[in-house]
N, CA and C atoms as a LAMMPS dump frame, in Angstrom:
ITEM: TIMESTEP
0
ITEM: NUMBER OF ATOMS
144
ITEM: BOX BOUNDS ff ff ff
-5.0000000000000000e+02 5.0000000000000000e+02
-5.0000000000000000e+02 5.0000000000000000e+02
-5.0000000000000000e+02 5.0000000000000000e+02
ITEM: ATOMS id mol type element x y z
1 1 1 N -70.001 -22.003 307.634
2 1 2 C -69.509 -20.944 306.778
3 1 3 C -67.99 -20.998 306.772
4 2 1 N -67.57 -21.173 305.602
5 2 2 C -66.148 -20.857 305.558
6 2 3 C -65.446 -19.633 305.704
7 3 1 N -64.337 -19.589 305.735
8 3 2 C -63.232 -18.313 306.415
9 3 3 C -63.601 -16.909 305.592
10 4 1 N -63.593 -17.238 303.981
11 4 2 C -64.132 -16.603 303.195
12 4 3 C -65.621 -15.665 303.211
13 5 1 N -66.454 -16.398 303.825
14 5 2 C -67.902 -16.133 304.291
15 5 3 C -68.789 -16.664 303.201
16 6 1 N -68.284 -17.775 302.444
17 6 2 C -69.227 -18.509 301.117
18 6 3 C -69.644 -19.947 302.355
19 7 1 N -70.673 -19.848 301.818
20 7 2 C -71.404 -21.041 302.566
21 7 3 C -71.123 -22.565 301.85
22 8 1 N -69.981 -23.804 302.153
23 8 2 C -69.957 -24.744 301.02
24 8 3 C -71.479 -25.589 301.185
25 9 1 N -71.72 -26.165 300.008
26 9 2 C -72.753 -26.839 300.316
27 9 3 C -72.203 -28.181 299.395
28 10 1 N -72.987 -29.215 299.546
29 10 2 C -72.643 -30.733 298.636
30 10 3 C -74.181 -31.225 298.394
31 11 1 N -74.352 -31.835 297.422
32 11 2 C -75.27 -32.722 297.117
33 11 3 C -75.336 -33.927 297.575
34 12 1 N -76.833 -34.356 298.233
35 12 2 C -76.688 -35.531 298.906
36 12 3 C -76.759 -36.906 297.488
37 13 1 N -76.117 -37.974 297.949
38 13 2 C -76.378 -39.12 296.89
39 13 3 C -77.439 -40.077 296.549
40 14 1 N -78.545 -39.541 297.798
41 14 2 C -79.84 -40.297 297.782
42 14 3 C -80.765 -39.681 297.481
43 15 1 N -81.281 -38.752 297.744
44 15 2 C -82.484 -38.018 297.755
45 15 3 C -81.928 -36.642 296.985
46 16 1 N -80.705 -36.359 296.566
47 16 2 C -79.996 -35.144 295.553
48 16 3 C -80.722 -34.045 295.939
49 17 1 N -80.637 -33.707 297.224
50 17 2 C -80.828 -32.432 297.58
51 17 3 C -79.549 -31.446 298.147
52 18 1 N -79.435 -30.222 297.329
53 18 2 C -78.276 -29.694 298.123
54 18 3 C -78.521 -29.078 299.347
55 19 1 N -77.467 -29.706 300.527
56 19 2 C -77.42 -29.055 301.786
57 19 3 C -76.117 -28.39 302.343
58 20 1 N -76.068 -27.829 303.191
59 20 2 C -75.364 -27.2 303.97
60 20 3 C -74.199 -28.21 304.724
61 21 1 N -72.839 -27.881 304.147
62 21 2 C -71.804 -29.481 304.658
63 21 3 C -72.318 -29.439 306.114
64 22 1 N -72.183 -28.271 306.92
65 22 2 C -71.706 -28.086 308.217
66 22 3 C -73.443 -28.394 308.673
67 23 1 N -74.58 -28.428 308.78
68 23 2 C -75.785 -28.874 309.511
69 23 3 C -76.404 -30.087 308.754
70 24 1 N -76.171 -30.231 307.473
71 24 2 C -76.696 -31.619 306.347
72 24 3 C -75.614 -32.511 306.188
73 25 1 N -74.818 -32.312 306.838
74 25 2 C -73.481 -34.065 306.318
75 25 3 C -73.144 -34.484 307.479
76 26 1 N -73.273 -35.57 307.94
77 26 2 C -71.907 -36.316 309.119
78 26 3 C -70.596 -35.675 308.5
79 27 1 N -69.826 -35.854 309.451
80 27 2 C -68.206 -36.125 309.175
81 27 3 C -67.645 -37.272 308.319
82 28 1 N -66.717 -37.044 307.783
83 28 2 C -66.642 -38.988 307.364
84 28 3 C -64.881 -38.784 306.887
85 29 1 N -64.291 -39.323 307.677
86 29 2 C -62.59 -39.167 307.695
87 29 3 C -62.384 -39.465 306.312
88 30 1 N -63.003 -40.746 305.585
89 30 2 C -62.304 -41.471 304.339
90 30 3 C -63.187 -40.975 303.128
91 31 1 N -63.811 -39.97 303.516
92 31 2 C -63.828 -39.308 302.1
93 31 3 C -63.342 -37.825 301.923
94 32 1 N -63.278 -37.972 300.396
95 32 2 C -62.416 -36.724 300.092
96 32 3 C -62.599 -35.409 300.769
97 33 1 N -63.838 -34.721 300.488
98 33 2 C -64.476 -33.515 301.454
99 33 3 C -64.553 -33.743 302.762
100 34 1 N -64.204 -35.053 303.41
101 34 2 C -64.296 -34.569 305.076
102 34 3 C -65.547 -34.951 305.495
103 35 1 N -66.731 -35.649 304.558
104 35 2 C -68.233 -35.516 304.875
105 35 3 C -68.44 -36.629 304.094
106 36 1 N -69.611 -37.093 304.782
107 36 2 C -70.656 -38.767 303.999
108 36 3 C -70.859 -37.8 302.702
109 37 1 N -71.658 -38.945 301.741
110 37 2 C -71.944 -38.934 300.25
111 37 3 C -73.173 -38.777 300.879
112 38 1 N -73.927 -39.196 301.853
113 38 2 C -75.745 -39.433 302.286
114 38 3 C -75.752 -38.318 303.103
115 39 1 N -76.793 -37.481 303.353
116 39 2 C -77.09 -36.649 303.968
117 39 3 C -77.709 -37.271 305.639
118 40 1 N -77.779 -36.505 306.635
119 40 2 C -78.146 -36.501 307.903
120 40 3 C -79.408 -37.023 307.726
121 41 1 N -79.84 -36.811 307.188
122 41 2 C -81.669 -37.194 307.269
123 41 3 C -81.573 -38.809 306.54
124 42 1 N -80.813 -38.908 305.198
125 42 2 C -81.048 -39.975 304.215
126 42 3 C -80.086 -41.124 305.306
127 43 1 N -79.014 -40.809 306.336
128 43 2 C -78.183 -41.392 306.688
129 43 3 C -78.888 -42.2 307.916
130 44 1 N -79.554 -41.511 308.62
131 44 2 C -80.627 -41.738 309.795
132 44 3 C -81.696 -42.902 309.187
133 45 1 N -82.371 -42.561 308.112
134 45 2 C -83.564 -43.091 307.252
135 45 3 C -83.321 -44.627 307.393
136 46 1 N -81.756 -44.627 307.147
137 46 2 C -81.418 -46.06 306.363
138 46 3 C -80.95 -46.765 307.726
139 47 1 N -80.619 -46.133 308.901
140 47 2 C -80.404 -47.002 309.793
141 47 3 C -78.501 -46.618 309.995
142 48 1 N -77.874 -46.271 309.15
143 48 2 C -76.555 -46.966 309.017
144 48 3 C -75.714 -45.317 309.786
């Protein structure tokens, strides 16, 4: 939850489900938002 109290969420790039940045995304320094394009589950799936 952000400072605000709005929950951000992102769309994953594999399976296009929207999740929750902070429990559905890794971290990811080199992208823009701070977070993978693949979700926790789709990121695991693939091995990588």
């Amino acid at each position: 939850m952000s400072i605000d109290g709005e929950v951000k969420t992102k769309v994953c790039t594999k399976c296009e489900v929207e999740k929750e940045l902070i429990d559905g995304f890794f971290k990811d320094k080199y992208s823009k938002d701070g977070h993978s394009h693949r979700c926790k589950i789709c990121k695991s799936a693939a091995g990588n």
